[in-house]
N, C-alpha and C positions, 0 to 999 in steps of 0.2 A: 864372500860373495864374488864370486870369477864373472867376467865379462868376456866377450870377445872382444877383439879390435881388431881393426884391420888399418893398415896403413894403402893408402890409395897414392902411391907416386910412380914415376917411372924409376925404377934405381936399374940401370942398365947394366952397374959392373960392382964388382964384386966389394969397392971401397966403396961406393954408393953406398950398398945395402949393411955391411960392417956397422956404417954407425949407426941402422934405426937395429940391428940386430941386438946389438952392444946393452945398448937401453934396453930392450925387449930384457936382455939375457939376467940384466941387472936384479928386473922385479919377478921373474919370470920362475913361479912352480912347477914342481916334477909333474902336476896334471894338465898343466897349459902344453899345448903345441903349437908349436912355430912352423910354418905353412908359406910355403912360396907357390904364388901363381903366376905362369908366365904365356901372356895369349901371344900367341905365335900367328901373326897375320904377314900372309904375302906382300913381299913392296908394291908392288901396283894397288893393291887394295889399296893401302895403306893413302898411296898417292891420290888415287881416286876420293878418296874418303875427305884429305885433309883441302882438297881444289874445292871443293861441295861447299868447305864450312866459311863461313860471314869471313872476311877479309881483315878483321880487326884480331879473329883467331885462328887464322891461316898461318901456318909454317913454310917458311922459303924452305923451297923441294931439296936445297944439300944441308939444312938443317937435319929435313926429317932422316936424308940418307945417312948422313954424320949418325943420327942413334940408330937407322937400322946396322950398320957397321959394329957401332962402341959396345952390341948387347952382347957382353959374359954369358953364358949360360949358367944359373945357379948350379953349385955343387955340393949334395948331399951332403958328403963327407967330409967338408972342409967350411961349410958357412953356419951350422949348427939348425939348421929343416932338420923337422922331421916326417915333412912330406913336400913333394913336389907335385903341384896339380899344374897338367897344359894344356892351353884351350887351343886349337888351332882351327882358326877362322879361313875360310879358301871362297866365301861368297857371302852377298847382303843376304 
């Protein structure tokens, strides 16, 4: 019986993503596919977005920059995807 899963974290670089890959690779059949999605939002959005939310789940603004900077691009050929889907966000 196959499920999907989906892992919902930020993994911004490439050792991030290695260990949920690793496990994935451990139980992982020739009919499952391993799938990377990466929403590519502008920083100003981004800033806009996180000033909005409750103050309790608000990110200090060189947090948020710190990970728009640390994000790796995943790579096909080197992280074991076998696809790459990108969402890119550019307005609410």
């Amino acid at each position: 019986d196959l499920h999907s899963v989906i892992i919902d974290a930020t993994n911004l670089t490439y050792v991030n993503r290695l260990e949920w890959v690793s496990l994935i690779n451990k139980y992982r059949l020739n009919v499952h596919k391993l799938c990377a999605a990466v929403f590519l939002t502008p920083t100003p959005l981004l800033q806009s977005r996180n000033n909005r939310r409750e103050p309790t789940k608000k990110m200090d603004n060189d947090v948020l920059l710190k990970k728009v900077n640390d994000l790796q691009f995943p790579d096909l050929a080197n992280e074991d995807f076998d696809e790459l889907i990108v969402v890119r966000g550019s307005h609410e």
